[in-house]
VMD Tcl script that draws the C-alpha trace (Angstrom):
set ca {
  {0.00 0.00 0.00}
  {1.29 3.35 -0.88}
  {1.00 6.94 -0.43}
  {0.05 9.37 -3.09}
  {-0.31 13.01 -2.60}
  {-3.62 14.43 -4.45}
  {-4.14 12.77 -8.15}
  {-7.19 11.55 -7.08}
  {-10.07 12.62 -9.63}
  {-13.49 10.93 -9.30}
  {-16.23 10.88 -11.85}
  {-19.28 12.14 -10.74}
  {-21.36 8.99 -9.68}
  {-18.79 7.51 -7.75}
  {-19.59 5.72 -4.49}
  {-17.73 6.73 -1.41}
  {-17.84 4.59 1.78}
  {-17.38 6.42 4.84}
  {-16.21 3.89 8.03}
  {-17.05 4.46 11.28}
  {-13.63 3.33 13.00}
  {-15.16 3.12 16.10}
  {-18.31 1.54 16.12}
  {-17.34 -0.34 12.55}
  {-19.77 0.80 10.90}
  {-20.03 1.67 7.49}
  {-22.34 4.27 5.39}
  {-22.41 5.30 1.61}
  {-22.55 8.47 -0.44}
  {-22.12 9.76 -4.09}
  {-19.80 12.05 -5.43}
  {-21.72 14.19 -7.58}
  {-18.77 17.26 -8.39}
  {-17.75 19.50 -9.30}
  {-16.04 17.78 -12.45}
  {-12.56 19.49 -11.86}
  {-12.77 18.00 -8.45}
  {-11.49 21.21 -6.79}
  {-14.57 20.44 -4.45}
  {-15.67 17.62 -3.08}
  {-19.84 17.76 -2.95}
  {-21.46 14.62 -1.90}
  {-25.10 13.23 -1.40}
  {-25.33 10.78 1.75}
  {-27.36 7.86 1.00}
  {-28.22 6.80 4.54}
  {-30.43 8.23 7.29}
  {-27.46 7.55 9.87}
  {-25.37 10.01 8.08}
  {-28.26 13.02 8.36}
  {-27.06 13.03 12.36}
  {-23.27 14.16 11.13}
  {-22.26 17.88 12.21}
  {-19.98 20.26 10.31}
  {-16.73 19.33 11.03}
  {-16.49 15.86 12.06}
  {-13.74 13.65 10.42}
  {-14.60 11.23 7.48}
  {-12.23 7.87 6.91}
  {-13.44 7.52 2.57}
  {-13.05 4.83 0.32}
  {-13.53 4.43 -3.11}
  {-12.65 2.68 -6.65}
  {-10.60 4.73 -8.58}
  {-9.08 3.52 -11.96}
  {-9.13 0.13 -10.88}
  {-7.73 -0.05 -7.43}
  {-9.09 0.60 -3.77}
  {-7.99 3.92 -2.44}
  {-8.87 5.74 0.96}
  {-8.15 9.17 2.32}
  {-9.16 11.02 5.34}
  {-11.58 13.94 4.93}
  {-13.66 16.43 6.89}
  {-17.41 17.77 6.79}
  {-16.86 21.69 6.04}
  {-20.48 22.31 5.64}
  {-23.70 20.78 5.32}
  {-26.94 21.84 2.51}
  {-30.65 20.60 3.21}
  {-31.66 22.12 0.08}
  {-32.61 20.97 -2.75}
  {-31.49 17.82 -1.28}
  {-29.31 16.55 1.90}
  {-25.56 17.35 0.42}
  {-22.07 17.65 1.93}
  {-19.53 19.61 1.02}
  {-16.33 17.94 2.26}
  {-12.42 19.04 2.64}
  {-10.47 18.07 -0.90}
  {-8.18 15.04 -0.13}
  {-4.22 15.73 -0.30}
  {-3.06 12.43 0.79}
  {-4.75 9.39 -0.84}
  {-3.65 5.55 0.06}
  {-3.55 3.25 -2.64}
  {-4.27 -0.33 -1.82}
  {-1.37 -2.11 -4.42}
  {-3.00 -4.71 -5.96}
  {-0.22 -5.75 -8.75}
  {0.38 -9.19 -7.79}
  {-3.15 -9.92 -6.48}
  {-5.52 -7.76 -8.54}
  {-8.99 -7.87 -6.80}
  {-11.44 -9.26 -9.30}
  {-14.97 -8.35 -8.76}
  {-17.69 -10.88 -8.85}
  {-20.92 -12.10 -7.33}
  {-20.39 -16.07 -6.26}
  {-22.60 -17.53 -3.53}
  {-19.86 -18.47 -0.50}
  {-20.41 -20.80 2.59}
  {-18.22 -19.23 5.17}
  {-17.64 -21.63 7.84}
  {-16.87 -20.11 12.13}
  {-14.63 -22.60 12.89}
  {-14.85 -23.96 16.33}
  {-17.96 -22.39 16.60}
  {-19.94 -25.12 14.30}
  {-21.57 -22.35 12.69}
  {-22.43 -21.92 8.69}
  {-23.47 -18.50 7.03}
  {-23.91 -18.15 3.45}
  {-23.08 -14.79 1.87}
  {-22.14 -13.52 -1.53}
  {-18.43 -13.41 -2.33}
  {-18.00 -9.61 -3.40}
  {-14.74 -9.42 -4.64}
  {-11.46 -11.79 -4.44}
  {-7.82 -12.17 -4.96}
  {-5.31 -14.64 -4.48}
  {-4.36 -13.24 -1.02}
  {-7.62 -12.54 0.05}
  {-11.63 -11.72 -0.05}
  {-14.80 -9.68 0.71}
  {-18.17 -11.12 1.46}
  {-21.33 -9.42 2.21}
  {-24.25 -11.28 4.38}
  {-27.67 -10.02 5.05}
  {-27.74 -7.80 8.59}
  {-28.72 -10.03 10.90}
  {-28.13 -11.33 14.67}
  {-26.71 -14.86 13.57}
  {-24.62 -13.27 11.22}
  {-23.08 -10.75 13.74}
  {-22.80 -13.15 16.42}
  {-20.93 -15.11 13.86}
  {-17.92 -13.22 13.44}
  {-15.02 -11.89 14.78}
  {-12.21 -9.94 14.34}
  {-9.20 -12.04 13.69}
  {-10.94 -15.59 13.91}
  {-10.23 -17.89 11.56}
  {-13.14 -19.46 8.92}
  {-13.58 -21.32 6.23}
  {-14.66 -20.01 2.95}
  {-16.18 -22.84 0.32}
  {-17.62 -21.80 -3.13}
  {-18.05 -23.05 -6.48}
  {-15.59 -20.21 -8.23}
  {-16.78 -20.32 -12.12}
  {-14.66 -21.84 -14.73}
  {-13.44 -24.29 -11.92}
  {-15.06 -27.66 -11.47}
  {-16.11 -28.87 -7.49}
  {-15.98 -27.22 -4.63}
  {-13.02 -24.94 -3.98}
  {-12.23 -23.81 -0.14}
  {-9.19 -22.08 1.77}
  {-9.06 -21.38 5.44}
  {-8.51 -17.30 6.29}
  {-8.58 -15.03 9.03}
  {-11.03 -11.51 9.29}
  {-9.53 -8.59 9.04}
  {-12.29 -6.29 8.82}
  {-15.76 -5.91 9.62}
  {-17.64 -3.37 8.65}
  {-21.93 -3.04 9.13}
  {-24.16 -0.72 6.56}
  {-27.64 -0.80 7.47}
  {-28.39 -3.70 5.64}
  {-24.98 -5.85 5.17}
  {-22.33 -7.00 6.99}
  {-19.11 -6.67 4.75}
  {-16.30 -8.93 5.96}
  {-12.40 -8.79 5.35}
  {-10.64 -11.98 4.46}
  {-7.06 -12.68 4.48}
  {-6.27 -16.12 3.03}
  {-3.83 -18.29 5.09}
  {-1.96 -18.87 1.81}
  {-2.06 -17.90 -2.12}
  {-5.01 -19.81 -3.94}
  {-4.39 -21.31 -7.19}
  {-8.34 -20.79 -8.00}
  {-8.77 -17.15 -8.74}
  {-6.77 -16.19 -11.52}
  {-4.40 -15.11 -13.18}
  {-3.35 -18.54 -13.40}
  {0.41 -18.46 -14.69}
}
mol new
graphics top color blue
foreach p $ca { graphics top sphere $p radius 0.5 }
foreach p [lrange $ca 0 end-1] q [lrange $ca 1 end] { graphics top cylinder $p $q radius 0.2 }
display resetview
């Protein structure tokens, strides 16, 4: 992971995800300009975000050409009108999540994970994945946060297309964050899998 200062310019549309470091929580919002990016104008798409004050601090991430990149941000002022908007500080420092040896593919598989020495199963949908690692969303609910923990170690099975059977690799979480209606996990594999290419 490296650090770039500024060169980050977003088309308007983009999703931003805002996390919640301490409670692990996790909230959305488009960037909608200007096109220059000299300002950064936003449109929160969750209720939970209407109760943020000018000023408060923002952890962002977003896709930009092709890899995950985060910066830290704050509220400088807040519009009701003509819809809820925020206009937030322009980033200068922007971490780049380097991908080049395990480039994230994104996808939409079905994936068992398995709590292991907790007996429990909880399917999900397999977001995105790399050889080194993977994200998977599950439907907000009390079995699925009771589930999961920081830095336990699962099992994730799925049928990976292209591949015949079953494929499965043990991991640990690394992350977890909670929207109002998923629960995104982190994954770090225990070791490279030969499953998700590229495959030289």
């Amino acid at each position: 992971m490296g650090m770039d200062k500024g060169g980050l310019k977003l088309q308007r549309g983009a999703l931003l995800r805002f996390v919640d470091e301490e409670k692990g929580e996790m909230t959305e919002a488009l960037f909608i300009g200007p096109e220059d990016n000299s300002d950064f104008v936003v449109v929160p798409l969750s209720e939970t975000m209407l109760l943020k004050k000018e000023g408060e601090p923002l952890h962002a991430r977003c896709q930009f050409q092709g890899d995950m990149v985060e910066f830290r941000s704050t509220i400088v002022e807040i519009f009701d009108r003509p819809v809820h908007l925020w206009r937030i500080k322009v980033p200068t420092e922007v971490n780049t999540f380097d991908l080049r040896d395990h480039k994230r593919i994104q996808c939409s598989v079905s994936a068992n994970i398995e709590a292991i020495h907790r007996g429990q199963f909880i399917t999900g949908i397999m977001r995105d994945v790399s050889k080194s690692g993977a994200r998977c969303v599950f439907q907000r609910s009390e079995e699925a946060e009771n589930a999961f923990n920081l830095d336990q170690t699962i099992t994730l099975r799925c049928a990976f297309p292209g591949i015949p059977g079953e494929q499965s690799t043990e991991g640990t979480i690394t992350e977890i964050l909670k929207s109002e209606t998923e629960l995104s996990i982190g994954i770090q594999f225990a070791e490279s899998v030969w499953w998700v290419p590229p495959y030289h």
